[in-house]
PyMOL Python script that loads the backbone (N, CA, C, O; Angstrom):
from pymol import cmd

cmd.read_pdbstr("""\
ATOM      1  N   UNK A   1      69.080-130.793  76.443  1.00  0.00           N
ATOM      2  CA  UNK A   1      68.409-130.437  77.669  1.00  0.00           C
ATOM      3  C   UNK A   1      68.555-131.544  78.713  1.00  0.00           C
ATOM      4  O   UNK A   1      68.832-131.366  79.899  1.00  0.00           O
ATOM      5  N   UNK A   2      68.282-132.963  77.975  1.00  0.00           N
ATOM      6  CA  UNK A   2      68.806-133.710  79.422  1.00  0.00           C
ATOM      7  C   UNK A   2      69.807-133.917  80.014  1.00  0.00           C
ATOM      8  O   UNK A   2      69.855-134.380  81.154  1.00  0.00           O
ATOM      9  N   UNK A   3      70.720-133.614  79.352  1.00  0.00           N
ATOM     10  CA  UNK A   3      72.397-133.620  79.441  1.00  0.00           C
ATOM     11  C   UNK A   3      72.169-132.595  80.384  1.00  0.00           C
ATOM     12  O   UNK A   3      72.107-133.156  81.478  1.00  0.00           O
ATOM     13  N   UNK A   4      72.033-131.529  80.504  1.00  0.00           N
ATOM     14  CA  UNK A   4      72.114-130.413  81.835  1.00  0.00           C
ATOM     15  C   UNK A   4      70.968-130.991  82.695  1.00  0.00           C
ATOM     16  O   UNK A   4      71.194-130.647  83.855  1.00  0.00           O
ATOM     17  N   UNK A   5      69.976-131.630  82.633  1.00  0.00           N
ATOM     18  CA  UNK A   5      69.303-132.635  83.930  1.00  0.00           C
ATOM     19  C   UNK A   5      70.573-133.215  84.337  1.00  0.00           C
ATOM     20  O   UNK A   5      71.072-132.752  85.363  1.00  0.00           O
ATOM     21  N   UNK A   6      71.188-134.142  83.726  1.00  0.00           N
ATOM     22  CA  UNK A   6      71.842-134.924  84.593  1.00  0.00           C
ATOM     23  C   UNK A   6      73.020-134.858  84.890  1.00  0.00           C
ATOM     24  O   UNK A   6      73.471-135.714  85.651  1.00  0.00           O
ATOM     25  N   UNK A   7      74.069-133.576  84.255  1.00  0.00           N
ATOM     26  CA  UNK A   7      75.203-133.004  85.239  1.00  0.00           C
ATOM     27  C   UNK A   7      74.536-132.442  86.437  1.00  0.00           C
ATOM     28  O   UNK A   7      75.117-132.828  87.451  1.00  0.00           O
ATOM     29  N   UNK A   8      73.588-131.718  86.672  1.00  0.00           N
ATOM     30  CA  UNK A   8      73.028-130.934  87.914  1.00  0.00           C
ATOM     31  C   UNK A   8      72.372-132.077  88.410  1.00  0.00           C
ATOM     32  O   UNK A   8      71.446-131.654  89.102  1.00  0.00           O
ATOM     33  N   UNK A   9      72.375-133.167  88.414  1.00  0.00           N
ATOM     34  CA  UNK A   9      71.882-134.402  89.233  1.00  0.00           C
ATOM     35  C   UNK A   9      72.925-134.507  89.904  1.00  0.00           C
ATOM     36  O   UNK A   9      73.006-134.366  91.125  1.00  0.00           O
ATOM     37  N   UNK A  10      74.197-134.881  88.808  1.00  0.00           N
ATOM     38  CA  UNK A  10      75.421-135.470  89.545  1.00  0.00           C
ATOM     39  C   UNK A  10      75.609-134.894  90.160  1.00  0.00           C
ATOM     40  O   UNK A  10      75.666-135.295  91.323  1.00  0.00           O
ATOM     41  N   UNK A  11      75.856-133.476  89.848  1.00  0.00           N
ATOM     42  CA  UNK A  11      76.578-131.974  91.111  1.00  0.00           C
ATOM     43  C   UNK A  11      75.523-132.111  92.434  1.00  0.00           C
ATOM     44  O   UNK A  11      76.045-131.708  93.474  1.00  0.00           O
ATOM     45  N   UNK A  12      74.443-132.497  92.549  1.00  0.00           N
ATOM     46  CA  UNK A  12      73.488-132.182  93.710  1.00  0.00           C
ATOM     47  C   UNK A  12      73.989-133.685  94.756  1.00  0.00           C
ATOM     48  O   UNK A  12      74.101-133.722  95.981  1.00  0.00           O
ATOM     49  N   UNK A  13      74.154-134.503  94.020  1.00  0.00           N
ATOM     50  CA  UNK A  13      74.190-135.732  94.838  1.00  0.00           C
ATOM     51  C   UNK A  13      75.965-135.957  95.463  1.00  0.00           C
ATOM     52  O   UNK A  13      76.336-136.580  96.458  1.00  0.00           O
ATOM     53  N   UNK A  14      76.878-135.109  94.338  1.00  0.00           N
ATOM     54  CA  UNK A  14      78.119-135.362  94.703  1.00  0.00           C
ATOM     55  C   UNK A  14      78.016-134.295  96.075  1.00  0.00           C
ATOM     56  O   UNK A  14      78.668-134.756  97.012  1.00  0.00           O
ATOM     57  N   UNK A  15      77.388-133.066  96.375  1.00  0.00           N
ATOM     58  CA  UNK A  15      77.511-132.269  97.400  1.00  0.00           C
ATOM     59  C   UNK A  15      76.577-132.909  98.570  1.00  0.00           C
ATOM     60  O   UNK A  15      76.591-132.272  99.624  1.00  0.00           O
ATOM     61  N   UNK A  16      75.667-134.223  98.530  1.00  0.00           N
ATOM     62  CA  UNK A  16      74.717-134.599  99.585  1.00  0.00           C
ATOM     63  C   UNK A  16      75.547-135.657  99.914  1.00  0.00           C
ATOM     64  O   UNK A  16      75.877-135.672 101.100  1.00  0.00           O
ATOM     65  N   UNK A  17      75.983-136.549  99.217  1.00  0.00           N
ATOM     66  CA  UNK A  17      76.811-137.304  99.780  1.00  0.00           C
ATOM     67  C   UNK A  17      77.806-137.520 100.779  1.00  0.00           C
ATOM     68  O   UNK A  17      77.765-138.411 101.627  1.00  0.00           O
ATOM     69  N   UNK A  18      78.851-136.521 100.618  1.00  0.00           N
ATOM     70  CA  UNK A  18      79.622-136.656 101.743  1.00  0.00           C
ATOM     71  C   UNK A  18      79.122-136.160 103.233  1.00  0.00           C
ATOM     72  O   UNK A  18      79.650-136.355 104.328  1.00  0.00           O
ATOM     73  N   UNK A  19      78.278-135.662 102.990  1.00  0.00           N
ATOM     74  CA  UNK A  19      77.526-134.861 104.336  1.00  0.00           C
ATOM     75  C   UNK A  19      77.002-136.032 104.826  1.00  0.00           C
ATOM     76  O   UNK A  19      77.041-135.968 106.055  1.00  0.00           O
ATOM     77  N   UNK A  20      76.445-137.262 104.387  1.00  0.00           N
ATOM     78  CA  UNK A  20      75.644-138.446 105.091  1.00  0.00           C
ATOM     79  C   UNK A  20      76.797-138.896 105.584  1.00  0.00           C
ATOM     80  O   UNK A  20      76.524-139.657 106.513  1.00  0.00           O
ATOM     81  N   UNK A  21      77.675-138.831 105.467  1.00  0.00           N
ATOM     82  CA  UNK A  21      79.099-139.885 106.275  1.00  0.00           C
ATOM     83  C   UNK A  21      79.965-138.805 107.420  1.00  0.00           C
ATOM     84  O   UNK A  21      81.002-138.936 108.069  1.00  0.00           O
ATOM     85  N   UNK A  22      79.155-137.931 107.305  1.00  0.00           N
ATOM     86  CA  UNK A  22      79.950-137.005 108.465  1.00  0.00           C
ATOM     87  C   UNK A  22      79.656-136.996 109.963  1.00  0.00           C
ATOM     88  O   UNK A  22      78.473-137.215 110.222  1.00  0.00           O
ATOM     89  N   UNK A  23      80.075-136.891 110.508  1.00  0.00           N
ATOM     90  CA  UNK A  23      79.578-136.821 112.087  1.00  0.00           C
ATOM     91  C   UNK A  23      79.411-135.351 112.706  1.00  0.00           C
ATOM     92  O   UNK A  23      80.564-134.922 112.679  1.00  0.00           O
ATOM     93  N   UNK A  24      78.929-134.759 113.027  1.00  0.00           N
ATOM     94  CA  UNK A  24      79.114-133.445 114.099  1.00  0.00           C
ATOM     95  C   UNK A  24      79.397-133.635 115.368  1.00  0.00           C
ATOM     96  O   UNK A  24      79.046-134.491 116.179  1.00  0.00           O
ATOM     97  N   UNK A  25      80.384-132.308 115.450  1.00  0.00           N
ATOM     98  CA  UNK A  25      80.869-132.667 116.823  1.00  0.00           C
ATOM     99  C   UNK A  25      80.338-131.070 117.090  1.00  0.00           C
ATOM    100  O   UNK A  25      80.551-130.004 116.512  1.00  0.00           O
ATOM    101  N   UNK A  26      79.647-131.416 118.103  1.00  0.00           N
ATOM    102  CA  UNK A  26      78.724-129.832 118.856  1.00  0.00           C
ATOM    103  C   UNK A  26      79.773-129.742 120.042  1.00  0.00           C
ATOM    104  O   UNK A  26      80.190-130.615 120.803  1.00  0.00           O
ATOM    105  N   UNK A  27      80.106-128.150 119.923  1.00  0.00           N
ATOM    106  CA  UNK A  27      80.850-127.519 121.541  1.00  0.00           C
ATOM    107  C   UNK A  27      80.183-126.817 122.045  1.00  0.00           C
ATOM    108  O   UNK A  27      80.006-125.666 121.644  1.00  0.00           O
ATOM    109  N   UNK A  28      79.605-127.343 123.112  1.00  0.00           N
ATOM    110  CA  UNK A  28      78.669-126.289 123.920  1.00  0.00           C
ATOM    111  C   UNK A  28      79.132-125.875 125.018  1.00  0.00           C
ATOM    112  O   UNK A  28      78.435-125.828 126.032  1.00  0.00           O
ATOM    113  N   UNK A  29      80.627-125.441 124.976  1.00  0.00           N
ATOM    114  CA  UNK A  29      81.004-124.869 125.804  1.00  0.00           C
ATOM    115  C   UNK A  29      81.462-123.540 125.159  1.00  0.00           C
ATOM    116  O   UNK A  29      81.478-123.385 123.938  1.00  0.00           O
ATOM    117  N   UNK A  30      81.962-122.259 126.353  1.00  0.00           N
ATOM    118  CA  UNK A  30      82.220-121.045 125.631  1.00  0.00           C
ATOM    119  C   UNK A  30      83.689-121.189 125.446  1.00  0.00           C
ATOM    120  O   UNK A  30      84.301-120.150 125.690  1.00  0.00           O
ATOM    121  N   UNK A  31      84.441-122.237 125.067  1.00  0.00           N
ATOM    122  CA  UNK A  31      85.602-122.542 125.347  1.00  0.00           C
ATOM    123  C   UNK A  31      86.116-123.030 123.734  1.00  0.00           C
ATOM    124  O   UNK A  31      85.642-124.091 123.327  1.00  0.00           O
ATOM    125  N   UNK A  32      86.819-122.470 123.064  1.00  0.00           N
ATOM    126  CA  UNK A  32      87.030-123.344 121.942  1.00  0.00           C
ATOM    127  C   UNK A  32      88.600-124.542 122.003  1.00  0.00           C
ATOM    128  O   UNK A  32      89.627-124.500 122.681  1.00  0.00           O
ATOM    129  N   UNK A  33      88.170-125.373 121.091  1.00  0.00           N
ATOM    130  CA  UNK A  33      89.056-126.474 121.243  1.00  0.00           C
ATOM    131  C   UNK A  33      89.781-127.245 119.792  1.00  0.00           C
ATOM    132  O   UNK A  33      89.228-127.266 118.692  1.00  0.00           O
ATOM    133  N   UNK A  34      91.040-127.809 120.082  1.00  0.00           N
ATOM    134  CA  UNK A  34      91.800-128.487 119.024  1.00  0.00           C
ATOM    135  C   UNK A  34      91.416-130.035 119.022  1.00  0.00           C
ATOM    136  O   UNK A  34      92.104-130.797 119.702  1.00  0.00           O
ATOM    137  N   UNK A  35      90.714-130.358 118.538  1.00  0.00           N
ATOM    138  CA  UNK A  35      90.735-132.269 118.513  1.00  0.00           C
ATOM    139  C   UNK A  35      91.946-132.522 117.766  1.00  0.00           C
ATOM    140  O   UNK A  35      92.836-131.853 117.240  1.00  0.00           O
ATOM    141  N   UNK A  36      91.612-133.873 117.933  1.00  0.00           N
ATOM    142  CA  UNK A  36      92.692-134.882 117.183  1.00  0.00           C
ATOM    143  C   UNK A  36      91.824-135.707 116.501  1.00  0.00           C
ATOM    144  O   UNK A  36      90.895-136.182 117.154  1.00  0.00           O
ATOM    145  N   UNK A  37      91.913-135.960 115.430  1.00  0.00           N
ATOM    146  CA  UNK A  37      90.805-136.981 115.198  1.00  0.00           C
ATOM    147  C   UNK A  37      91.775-138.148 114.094  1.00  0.00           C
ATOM    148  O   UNK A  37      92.450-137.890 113.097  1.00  0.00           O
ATOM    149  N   UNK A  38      91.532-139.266 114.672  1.00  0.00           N
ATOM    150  CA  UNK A  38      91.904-140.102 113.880  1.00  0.00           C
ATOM    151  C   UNK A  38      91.182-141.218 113.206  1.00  0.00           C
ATOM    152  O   UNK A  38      90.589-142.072 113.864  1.00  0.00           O
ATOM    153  N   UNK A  39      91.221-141.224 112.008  1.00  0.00           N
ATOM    154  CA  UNK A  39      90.221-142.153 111.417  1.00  0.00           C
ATOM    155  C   UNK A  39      90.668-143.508 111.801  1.00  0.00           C
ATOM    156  O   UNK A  39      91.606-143.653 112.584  1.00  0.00           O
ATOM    157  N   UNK A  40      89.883-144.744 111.157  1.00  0.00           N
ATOM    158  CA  UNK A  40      90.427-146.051 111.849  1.00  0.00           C
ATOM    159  C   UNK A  40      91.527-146.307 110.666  1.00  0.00           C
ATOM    160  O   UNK A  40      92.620-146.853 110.817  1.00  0.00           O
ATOM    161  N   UNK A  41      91.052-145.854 109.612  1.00  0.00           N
ATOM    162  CA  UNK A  41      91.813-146.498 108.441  1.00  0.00           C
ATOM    163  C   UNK A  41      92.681-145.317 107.665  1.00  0.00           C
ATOM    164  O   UNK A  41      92.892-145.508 106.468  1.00  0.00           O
ATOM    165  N   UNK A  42      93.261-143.954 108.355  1.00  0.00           N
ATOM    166  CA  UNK A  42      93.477-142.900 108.263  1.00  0.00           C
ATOM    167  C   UNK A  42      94.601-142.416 109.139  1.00  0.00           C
ATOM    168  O   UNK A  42      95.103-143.127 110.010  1.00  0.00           O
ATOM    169  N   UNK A  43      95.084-140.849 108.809  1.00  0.00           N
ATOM    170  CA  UNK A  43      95.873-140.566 109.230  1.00  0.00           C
ATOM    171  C   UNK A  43      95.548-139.414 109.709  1.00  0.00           C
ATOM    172  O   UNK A  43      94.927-138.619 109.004  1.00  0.00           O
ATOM    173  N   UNK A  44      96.062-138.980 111.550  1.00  0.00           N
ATOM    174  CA  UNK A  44      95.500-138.033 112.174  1.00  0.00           C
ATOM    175  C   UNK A  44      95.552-136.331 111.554  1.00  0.00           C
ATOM    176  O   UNK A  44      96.450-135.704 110.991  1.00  0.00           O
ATOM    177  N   UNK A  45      93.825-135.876 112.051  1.00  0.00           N
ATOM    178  CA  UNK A  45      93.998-134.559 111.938  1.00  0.00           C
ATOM    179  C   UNK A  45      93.413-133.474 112.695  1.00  0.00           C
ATOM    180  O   UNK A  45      92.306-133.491 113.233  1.00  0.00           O
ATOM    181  N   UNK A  46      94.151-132.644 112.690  1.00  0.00           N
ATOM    182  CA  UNK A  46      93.717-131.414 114.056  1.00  0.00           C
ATOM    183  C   UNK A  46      92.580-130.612 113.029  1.00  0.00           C
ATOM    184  O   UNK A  46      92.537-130.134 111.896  1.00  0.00           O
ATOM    185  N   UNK A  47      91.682-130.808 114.248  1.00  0.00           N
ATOM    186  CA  UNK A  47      89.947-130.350 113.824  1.00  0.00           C
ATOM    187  C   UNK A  47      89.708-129.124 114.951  1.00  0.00           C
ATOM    188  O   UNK A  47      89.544-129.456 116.125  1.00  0.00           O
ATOM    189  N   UNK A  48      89.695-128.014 114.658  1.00  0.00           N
ATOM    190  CA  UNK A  48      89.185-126.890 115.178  1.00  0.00           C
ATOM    191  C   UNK A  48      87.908-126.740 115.416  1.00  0.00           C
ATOM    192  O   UNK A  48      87.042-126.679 114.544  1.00  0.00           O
ATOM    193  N   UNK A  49      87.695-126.661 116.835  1.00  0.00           N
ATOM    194  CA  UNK A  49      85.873-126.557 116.855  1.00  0.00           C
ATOM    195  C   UNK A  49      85.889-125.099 117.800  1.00  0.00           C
ATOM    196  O   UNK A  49      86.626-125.060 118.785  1.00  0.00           O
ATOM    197  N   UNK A  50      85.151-124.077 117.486  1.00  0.00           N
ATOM    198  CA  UNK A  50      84.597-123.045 117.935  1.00  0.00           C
ATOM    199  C   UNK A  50      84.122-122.738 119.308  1.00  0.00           C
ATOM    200  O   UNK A  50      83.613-123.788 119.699  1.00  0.00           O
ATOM    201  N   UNK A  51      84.046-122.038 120.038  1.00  0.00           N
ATOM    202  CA  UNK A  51      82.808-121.964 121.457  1.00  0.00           C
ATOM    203  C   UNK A  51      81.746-121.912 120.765  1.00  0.00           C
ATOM    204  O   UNK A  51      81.712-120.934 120.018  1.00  0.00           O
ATOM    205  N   UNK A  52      80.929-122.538 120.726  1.00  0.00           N
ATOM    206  CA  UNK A  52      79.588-122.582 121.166  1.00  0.00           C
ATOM    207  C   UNK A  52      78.940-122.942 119.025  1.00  0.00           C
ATOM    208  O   UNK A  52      77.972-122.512 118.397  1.00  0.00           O
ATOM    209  N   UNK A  53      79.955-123.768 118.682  1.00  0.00           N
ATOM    210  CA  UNK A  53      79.911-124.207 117.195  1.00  0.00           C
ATOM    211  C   UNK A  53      80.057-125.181 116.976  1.00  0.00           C
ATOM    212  O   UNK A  53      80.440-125.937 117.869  1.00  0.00           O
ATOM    213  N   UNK A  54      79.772-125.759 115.378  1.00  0.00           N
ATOM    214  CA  UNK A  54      79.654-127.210 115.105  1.00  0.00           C
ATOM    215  C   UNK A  54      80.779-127.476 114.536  1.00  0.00           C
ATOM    216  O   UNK A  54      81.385-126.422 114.346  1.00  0.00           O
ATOM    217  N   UNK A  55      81.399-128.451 114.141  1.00  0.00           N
ATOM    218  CA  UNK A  55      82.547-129.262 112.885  1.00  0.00           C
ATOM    219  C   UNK A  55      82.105-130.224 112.249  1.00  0.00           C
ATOM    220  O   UNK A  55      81.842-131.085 113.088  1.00  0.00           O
ATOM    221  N   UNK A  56      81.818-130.660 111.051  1.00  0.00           N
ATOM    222  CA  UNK A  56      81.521-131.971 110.237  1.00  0.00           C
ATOM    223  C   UNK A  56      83.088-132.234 109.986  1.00  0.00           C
ATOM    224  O   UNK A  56      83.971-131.520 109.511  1.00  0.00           O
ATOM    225  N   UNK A  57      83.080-133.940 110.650  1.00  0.00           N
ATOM    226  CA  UNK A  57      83.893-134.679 110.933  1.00  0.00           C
ATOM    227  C   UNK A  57      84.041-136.021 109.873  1.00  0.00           C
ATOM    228  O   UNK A  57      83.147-136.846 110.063  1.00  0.00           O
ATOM    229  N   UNK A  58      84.652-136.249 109.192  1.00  0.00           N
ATOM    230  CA  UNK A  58      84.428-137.843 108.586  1.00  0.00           C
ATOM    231  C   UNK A  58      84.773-138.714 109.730  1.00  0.00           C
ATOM    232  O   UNK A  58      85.926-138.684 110.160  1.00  0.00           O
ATOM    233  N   UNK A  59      83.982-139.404 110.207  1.00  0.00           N
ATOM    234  CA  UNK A  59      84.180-140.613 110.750  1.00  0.00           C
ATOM    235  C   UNK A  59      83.535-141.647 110.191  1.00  0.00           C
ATOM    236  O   UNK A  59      83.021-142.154 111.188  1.00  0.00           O
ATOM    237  N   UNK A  60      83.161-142.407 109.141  1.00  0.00           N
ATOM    238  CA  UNK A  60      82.351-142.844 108.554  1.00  0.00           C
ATOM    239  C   UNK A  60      82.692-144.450 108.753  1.00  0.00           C
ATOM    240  O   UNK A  60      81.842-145.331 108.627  1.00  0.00           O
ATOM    241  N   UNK A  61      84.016-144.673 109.069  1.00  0.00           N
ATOM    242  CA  UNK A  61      84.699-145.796 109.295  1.00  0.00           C
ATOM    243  C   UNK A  61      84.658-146.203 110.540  1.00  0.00           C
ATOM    244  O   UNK A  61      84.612-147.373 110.918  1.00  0.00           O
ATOM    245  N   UNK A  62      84.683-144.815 111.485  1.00  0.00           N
ATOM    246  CA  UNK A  62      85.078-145.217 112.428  1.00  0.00           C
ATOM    247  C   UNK A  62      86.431-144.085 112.883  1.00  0.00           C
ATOM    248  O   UNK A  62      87.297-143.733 112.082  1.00  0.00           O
ATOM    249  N   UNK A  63      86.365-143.669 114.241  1.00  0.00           N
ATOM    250  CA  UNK A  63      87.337-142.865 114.676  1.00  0.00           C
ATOM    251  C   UNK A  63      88.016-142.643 115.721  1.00  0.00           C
ATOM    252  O   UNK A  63      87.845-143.647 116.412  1.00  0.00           O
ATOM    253  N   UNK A  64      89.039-141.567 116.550  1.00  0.00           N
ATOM    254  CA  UNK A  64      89.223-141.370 118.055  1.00  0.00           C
ATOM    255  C   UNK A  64      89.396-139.991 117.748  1.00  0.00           C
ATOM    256  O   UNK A  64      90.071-139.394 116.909  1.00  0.00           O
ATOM    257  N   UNK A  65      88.675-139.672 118.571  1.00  0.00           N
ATOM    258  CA  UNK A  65      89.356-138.337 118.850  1.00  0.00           C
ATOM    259  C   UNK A  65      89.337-137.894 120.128  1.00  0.00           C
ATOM    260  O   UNK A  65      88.550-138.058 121.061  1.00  0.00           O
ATOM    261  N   UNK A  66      90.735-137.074 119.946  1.00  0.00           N
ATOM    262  CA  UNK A  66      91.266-136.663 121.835  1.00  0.00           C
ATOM    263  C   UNK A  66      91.406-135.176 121.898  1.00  0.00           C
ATOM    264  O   UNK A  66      91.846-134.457 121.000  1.00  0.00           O
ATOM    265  N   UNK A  67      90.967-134.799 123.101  1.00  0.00           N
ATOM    266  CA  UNK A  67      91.665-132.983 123.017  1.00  0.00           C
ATOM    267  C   UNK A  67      91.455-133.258 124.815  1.00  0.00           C
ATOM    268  O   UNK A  67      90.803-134.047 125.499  1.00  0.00           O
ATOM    269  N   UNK A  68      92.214-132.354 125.026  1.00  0.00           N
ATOM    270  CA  UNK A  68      92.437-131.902 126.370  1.00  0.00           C
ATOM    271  C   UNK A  68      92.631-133.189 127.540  1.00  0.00           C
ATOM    272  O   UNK A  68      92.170-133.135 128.680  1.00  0.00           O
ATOM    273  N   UNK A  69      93.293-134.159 127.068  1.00  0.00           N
ATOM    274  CA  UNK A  69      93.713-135.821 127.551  1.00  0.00           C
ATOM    275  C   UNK A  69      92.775-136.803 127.669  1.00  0.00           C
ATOM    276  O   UNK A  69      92.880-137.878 128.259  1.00  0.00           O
ATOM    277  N   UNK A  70      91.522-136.196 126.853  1.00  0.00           N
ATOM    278  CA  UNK A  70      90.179-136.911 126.730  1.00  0.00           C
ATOM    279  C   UNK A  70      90.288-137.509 125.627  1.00  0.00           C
ATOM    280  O   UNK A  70      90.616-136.774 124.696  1.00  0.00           O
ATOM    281  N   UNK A  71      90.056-139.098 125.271  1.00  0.00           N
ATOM    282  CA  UNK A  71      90.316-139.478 124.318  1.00  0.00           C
ATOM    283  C   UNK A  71      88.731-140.362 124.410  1.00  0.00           C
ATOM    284  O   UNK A  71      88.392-140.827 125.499  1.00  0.00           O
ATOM    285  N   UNK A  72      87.970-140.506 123.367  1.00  0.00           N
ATOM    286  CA  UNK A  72      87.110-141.537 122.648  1.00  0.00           C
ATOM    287  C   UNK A  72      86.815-142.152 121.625  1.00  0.00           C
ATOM    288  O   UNK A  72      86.778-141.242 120.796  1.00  0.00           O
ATOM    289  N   UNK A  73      86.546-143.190 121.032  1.00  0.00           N
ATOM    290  CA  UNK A  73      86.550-143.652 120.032  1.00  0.00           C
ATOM    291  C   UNK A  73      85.263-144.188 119.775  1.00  0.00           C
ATOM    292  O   UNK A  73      84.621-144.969 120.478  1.00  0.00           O
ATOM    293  N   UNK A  74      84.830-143.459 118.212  1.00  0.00           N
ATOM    294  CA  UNK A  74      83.356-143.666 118.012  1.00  0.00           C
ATOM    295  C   UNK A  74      83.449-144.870 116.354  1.00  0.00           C
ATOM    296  O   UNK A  74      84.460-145.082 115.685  1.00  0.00           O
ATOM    297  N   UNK A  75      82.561-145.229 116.205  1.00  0.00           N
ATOM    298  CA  UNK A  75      81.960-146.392 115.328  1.00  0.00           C
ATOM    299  C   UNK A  75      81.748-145.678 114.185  1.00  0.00           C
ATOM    300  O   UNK A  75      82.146-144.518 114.287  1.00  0.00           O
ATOM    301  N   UNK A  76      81.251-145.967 113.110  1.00  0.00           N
ATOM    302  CA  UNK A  76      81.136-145.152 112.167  1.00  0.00           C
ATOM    303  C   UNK A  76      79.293-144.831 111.844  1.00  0.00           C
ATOM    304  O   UNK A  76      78.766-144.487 110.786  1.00  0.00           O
ATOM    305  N   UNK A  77      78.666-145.097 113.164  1.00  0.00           N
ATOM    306  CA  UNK A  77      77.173-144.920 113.166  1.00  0.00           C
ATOM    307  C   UNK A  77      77.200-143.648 114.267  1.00  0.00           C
ATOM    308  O   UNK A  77      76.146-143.473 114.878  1.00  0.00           O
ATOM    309  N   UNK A  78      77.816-143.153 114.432  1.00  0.00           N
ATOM    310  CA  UNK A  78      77.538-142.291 115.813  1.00  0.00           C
ATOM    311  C   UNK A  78      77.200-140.940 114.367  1.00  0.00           C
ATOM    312  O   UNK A  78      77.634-140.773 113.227  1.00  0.00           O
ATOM    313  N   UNK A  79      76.194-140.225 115.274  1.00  0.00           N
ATOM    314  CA  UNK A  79      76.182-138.885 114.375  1.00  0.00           C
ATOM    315  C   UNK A  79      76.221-137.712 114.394  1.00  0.00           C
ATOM    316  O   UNK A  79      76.450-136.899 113.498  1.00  0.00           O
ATOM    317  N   UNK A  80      75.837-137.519 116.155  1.00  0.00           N
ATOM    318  CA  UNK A  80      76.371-136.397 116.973  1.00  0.00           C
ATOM    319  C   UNK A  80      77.289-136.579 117.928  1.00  0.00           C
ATOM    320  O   UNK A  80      77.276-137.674 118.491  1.00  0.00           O
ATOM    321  N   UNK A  81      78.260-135.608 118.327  1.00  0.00           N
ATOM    322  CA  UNK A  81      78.845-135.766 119.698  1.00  0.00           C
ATOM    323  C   UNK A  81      78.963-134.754 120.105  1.00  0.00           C
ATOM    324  O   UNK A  81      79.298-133.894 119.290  1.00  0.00           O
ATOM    325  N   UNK A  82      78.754-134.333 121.549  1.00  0.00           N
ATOM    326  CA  UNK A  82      78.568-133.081 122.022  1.00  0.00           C
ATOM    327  C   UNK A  82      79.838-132.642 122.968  1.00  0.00           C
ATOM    328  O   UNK A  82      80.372-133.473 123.703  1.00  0.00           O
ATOM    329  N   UNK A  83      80.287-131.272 122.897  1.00  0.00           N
ATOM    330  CA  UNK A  83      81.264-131.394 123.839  1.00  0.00           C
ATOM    331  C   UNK A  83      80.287-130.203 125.052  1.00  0.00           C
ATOM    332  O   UNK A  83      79.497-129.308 124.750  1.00  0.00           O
ATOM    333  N   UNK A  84      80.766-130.681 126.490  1.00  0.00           N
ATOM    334  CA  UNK A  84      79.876-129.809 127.488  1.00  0.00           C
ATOM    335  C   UNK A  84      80.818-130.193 128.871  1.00  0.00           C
ATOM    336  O   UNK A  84      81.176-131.265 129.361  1.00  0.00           O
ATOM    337  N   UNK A  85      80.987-129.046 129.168  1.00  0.00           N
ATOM    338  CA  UNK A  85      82.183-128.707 130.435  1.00  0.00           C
ATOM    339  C   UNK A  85      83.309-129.774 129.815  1.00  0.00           C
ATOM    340  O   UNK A  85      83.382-130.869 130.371  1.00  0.00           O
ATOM    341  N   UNK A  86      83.890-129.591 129.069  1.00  0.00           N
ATOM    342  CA  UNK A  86      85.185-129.906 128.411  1.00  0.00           C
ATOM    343  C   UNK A  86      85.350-131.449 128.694  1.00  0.00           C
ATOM    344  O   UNK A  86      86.470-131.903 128.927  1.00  0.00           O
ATOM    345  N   UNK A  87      84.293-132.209 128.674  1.00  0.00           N
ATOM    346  CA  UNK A  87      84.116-133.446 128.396  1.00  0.00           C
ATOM    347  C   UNK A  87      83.063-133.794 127.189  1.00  0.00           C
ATOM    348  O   UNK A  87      82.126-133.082 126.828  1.00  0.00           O
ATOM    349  N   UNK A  88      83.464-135.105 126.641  1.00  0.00           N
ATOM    350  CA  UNK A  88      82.027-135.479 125.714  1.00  0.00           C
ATOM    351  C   UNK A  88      81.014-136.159 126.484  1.00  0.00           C
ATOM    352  O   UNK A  88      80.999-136.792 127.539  1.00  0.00           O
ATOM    353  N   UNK A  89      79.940-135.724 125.363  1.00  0.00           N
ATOM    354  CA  UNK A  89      78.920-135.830 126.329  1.00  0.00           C
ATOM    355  C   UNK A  89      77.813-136.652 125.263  1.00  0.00           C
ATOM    356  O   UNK A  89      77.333-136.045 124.306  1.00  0.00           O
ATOM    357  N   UNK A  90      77.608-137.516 125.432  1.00  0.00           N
ATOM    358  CA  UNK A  90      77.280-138.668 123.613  1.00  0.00           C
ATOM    359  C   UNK A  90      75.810-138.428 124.568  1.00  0.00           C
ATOM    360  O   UNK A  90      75.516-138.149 125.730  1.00  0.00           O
ATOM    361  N   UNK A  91      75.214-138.691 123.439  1.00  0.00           N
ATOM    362  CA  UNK A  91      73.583-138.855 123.388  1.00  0.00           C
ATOM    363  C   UNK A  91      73.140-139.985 123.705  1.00  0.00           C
ATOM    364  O   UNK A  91      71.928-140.198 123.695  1.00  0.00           O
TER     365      UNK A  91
END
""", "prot")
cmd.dss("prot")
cmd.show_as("cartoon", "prot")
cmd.util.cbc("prot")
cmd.orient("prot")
């Protein structure tokens, strides 16, 4: 019986984990968009974000991401970023 306590420990914490190192990127425009996102210590990738939807992003290191010749580069503490009239729009 404790043996199934503590695989369903591991399984709960392996699925909470990566979510604390993610960033969201909110589009609050009705416009959907292709980022670029590049980690600092990584290799770039095209991140699809929705009109008016979220994306969990690893930036945990640290990142840039560019779409539409807008480029920024966030720290690995940032935790939202918003997109609004096709610029970011940081908190």
């Amino acid at each position: 019986m404790k043996t199934k306590v503590f695989v369903a420990s591991l399984l709960a914490l392996a699925v909470i984990a990566p979510a604390a190192n993610a960033m969201t990127v909110q589009n609050l425009d009705k416009t959907a968009y292709k980022l670029m996102l590049t980690p600092t210590d990584g290799k770039a990738v095209e991140v699809d974000v929705k009109a008016n939807a979220k994306a969990d992003v690893d930036c945990a290191k640290g990142c840039t991401i560019s779409f539409d010749g807008k480029t920024q580069t966030f720290d690995g503490k940032a935790a939202l970023v918003k997109i609004k009239d096709g610029a970011f729009a940081i908190n």
